[in-house]
N, C-alpha and C positions, 0 to 999 in steps of 0.2 A: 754150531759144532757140537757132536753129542759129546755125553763125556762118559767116557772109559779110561782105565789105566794107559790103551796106547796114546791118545789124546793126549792128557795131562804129562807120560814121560816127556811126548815131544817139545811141549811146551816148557817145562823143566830142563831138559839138559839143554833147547837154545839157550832162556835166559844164564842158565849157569856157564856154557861156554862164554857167551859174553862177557860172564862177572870174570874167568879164568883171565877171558883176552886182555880186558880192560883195566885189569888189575896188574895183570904182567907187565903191561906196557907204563903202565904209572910207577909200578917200583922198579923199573929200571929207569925211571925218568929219576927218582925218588934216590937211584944211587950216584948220579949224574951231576949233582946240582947240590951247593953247600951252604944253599940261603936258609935251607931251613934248619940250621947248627945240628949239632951228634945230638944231642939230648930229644929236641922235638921230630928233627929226621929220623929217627932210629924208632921210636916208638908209633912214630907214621907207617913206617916200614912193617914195624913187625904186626900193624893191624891189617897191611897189605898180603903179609901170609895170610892170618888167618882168614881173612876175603875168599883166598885162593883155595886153599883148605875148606872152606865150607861151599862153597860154588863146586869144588871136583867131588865131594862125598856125595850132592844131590843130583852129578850126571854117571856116576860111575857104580855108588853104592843103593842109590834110593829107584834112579830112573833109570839105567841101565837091568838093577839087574831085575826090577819088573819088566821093563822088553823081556832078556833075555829066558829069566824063568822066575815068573813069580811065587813059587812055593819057597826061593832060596831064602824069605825072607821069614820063616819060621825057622831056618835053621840057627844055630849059635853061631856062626859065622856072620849070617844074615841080620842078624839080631844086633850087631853091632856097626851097625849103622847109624842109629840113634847116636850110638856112643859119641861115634866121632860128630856127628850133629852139633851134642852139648858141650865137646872137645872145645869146640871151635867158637861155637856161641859164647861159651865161656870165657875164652880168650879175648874175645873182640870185649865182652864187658867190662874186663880190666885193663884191656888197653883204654882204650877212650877212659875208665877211670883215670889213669895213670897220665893221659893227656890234658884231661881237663886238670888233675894236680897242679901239672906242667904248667898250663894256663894260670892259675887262679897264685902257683909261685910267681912267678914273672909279672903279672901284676897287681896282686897287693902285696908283697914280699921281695922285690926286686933286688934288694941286697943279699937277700937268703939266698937267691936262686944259682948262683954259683956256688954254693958250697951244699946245695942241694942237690943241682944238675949240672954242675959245670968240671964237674971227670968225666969221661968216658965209663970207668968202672961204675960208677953210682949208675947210668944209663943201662948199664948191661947187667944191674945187678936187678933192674927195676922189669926188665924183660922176661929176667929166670926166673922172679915170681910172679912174673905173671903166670907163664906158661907151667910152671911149677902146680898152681892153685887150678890151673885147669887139667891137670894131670891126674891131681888128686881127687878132682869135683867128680871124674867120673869112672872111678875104682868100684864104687858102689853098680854103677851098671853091668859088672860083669858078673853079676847075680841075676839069677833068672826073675826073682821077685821085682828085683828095681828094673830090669827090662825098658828101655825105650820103644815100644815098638812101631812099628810101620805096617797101616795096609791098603795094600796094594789098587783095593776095590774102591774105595772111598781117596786114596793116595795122600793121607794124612795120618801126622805123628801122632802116639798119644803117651805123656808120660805114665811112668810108672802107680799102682794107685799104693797105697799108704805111705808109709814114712817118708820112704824115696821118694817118690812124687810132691809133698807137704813141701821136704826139705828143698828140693830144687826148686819149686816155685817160690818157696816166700826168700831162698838167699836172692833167687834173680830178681824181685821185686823191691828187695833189700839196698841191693849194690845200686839198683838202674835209680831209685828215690833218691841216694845219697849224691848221685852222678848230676840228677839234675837240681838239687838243690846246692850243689854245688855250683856249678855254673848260674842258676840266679845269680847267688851272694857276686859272683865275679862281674857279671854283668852290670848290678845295681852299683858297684864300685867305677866298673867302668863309663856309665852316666855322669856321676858326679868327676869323675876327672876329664868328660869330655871338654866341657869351655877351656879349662885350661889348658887341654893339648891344643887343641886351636890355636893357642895364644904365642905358641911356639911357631919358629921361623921353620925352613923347608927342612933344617938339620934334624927332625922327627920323625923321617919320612919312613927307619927303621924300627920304633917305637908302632908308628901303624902297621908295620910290619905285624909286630908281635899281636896286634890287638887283630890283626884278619886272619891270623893265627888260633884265637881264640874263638872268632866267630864258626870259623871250619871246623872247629873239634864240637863246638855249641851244636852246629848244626848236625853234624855225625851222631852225637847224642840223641839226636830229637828221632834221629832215625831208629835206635834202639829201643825208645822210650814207644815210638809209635807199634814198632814188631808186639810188646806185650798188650799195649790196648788192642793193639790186632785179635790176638792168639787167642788171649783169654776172654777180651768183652766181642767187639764185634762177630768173632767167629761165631757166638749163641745166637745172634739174634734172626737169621735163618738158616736154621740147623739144616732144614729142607732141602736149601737148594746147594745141591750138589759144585756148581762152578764155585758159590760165593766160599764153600766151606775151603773149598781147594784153595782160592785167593786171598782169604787171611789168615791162613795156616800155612801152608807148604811152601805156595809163591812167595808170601811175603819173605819169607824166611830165607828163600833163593835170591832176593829182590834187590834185601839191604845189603850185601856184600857188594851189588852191581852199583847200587846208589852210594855208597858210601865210596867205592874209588873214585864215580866222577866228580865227587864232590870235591876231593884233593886237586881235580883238574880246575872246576869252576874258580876256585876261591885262588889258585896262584897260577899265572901267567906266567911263571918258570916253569912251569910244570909242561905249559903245553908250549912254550920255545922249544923246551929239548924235544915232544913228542912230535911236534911238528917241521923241526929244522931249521928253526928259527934261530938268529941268532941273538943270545939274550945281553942285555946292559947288565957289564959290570957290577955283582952284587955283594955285598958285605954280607958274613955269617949270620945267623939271625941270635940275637940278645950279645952284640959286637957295645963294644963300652958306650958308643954315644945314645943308643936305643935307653941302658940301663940307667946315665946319667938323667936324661929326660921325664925314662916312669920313678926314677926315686926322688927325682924335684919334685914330682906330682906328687909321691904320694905323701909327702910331709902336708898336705892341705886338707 
């Protein structure tokens, strides 16, 4: 297939309708279903916006309006497309921060985590800075210097060059390091209290709950963490070729919203009861008292 801007829009707004579809259809499963409690449901959710939110800016702002008229993207109008790009990118990197928190309270902190996340307000308050921080991340873009732009010809972003650009890549470099060295430390804990969960009878079966809980947010992460090896390394290594630059740049970036909702499917079987019409077994809230009982025996070892 040759590659032109009409090419690559189409292939852009499928995959991005998809991310819109499949992401829809998961946070309505996501408002349905009470196994994943207010604290980690709520913050699943609201990574489920910005899914959607960055999947409709790459069919509406990015690839639509190159169909339509590709000069609209030199305008100030046009030019804030990028914005909302990093809106959203932004948001998804502190949500997943914020989940793996979630994660790494609930199991090495298990006593903490109700007085951490066991209000509703502390959940809603942990939301509005998220969204808050991405609000502010890209104020700076409505400067023509910090510009994100788009072109159309080549169909890939490029940040802004000095300060702006510096600052946006080394914060996202920043936050994405601290996200996965976080989730190690919670992992290498979660090893060491494997045998003994084992040793527990079937009444843990909500404690694994919380622990595929963790593996899903781990894996969401890896998704993020892989977008920057994308962006910044593999995208140089043939600058030449026209498709490859478009598929570790632009695709990916439309890619991880689509994989990051199915991944809320893969990892819980509530999810796809409700999506499917299933009817699902009886479930208790997730981090309900006998889950918490179970990881705070653990972790006194």
């Amino acid at each position: 297939m040759q590659f032109n801007s009409y090419n690559t829009s189409n292939v852009t707004i499928a995959v991005g309708l998809l991310g819109v579809i499949l992401n829809t259809v998961v946070g309505a499963a996501l408002r349905r279903t009470t196994v994943f409690g207010y604290a980690f449901g709520t913050l699943c959710f609201s990574q489920i916006v910005a899914n959607i939110g960055m999947c409709s800016t790459f069919i509406v702002l990015t690839a639509g309006v190159t169909v339509v008229h590709p000069s609209w993207h030199q305008t100030y109008i046009g030019l804030r497309s990028g914005q909302y790009v990093i809106f959203f990118w932004v948001a998804s990197i502190f949500n997943h921060l914020f989940l793996a928190i979630n994660r790494a309270t609930v199991i090495n902190f298990p006593l903490r985590y109700s007085q951490l996340f066991g209000k509703p307000k502390a959940t809603n308050m942990c939301v509005t800075i998220i969204w808050t921080i991405a609000g502010v991340q890209v104020l700076p873009y409505f400067f023509p210097s910090c510009a994100m732009t788009f072109d159309p010809v080549s169909f890939t972003y490029a940040y802004g060059e000095g300060v702006c650009g510096e600052i946006t890549n080394h914060f996202t470099v920043t936050v994405v390091s601290f996200l996965g060295i976080l989730n190690m430390i919670t992992c290498f804990r979660l090893i060491k209290l494997k045998e003994k969960l084992n040793s527990f009878d079937g009444e843990q079966s909500s404690s694994r709950r919380e622990i595929r809980f963790f593996f899903q947010a781990c894996a969401q992460s890896f998704l993020l963490m892989s977008t920057l090896v994308s962006f910044f390394f593999l995208s140089n290594l043939y600058p030449g070729n026209s498709w490859y630059l478009f598929g570790t740049t632009t695709l990916i970036w439309v890619m991880v919203p689509v994989l990051d909702g199915l991944l809320v499917v893969v990892f819980n079987k509530e999810i796809r009861d409700v999506i499917f019409g299933r009817k699902p077994r009886p479930q208790v809230p997730s981090l309900n008292s006998r889950s918490s009982t179970v990881l705070t025996s653990l972790s006194k070892y």
